[in-house]
VEXVOLUM-84406 format. One record per residue: x, y, z of N, C-alpha, C, O in turn. Coordinates in steps of 0.02 Angstrom, whole numbers, padded with zeros to 5 digits, always signed. Each point is the difference from the previous one (the first is absolute). Layout:
XYZXYZXYZXYZ ...
END
This chain:
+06214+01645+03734+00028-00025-00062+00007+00059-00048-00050+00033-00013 +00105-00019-00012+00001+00025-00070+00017-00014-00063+00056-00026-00001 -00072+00030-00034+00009-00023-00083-00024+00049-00050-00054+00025-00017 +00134-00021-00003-00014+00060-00044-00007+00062+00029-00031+00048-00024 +00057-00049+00072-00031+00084+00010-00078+00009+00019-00031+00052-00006 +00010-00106+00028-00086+00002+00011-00003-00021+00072+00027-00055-00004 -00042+00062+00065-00010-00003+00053-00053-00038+00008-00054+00011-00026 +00069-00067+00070-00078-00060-00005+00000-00026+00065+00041-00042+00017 -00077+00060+00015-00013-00015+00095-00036-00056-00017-00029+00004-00054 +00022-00071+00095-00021-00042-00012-00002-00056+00069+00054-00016+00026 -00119-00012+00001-00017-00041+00056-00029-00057-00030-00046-00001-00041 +00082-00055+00072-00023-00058+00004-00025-00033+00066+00039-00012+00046 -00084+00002-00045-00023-00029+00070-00065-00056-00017-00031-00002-00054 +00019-00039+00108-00044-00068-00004-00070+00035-00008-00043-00023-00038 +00033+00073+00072-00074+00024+00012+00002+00083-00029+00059+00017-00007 -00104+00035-00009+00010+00054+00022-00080+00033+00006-00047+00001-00039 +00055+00025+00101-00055+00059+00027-00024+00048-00016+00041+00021-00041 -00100+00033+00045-00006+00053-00027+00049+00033+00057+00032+00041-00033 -00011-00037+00096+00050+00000+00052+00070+00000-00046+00026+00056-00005 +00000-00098-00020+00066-00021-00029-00016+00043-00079+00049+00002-00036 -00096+00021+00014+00002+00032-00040+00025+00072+00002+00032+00021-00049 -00046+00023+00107+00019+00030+00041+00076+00008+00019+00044+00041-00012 -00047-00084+00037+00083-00008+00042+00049-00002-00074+00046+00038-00015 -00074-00098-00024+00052+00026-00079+00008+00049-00025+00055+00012-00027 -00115+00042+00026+00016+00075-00032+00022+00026+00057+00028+00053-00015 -00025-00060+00069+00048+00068+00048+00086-00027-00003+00046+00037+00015 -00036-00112-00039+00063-00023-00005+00027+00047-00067+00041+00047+00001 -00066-00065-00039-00006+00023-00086+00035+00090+00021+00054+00019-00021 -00099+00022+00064-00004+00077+00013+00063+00015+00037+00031+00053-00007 -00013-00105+00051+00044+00016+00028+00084-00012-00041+00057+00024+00003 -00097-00079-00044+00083-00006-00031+00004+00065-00063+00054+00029-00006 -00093-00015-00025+00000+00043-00032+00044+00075+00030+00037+00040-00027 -00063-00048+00092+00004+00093+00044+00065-00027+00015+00035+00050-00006 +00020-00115+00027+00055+00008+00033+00044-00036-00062+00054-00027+00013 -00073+00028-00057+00053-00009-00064-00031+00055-00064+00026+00006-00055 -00064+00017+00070-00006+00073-00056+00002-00005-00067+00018+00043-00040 -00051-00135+00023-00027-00015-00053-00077-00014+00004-00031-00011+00052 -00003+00014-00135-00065-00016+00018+00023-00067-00034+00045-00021-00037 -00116-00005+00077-00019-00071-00019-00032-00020-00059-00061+00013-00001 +00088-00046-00056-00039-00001-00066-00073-00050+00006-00055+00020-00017 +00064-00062+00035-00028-00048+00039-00012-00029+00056+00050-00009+00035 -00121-00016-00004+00007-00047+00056-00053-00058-00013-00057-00004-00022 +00111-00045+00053-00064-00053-00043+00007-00055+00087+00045-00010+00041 -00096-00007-00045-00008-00073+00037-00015-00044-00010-00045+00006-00042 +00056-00071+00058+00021-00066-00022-00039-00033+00067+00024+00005+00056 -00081-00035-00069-00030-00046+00074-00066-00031-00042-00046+00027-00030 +00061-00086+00041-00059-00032-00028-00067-00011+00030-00043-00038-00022 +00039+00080+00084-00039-00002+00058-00018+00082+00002+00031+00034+00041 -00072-00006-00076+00001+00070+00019-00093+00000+00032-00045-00038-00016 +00044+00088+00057-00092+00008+00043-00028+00040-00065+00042+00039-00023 -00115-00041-00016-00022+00027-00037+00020+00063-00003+00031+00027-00046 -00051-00002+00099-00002+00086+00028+00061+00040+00002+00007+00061+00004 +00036-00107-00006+00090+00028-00024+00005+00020-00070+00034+00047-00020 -00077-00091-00022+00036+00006-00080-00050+00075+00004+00033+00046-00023 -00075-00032+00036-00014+00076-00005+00039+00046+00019+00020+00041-00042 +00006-00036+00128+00062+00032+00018+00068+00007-00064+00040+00039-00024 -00059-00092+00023+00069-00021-00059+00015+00039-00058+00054+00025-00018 -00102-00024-00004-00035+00040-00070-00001+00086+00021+00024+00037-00043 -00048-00008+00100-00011+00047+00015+00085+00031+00009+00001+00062+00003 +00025-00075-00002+00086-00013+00052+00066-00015-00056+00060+00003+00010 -00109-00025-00091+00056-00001-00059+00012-00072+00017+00000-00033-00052 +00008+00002+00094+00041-00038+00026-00015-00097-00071-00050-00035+00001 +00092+00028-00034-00033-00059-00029+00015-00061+00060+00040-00002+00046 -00110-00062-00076+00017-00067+00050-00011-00034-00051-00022+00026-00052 +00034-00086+00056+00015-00068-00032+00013-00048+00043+00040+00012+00045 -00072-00080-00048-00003-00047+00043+00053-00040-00003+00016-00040+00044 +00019+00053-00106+00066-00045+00002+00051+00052-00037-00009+00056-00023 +00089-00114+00029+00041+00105-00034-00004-00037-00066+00001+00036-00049 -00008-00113+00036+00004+00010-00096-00065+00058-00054-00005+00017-00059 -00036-00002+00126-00050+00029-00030+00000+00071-00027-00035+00030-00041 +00104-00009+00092+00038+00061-00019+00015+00002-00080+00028-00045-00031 -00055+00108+00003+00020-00007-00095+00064+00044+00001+00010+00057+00019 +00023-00095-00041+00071-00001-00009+00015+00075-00040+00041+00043+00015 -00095-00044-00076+00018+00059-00058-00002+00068+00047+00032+00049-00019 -00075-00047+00087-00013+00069+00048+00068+00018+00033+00010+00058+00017 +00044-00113-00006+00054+00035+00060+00035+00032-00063+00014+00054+00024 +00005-00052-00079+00025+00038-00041-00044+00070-00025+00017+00041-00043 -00056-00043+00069-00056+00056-00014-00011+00011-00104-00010+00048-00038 +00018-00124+00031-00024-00010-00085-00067+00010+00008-00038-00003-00048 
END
């Protein structure tokens, strides 16, 4: 997604893993290296996340939120 000129990688899925936490940042790395933008953001969307991910998560930049209204709206504009 972009908006504004802000680059925002973004997964929605039913569950996610400290595994799928993983696999989202090498998606994230790779799109970055074969479109030669950085990523302003990466956020995930799963209302099902394993404890031990939201650390990965945190470690990795990566934001989560269990639902997307939880996404704050004022951040994709970088207000």
């Amino acid at each position: 997604l972009i908006f504004n000129g802000t680059v925002i990688f973004c997964e929605l899925k039913s569950s996610m893993s400290r595994a799928d936490v993983y696999t989202f940042q090498r998606k994230v790395a790779f799109y970055e290296k074969r479109h030669q933008r950085h990523v302003t953001r990466s956020i995930i969307i799963s209302p099902m996340v394993e404890p031990r991910a939201f650390g990965i998560a945190e470690k990795l930049h990566i934001e989560v939120y269990s639902d997307s209204l939880d996404v704050p709206i004022a951040k994709l504009d970088n207000t």
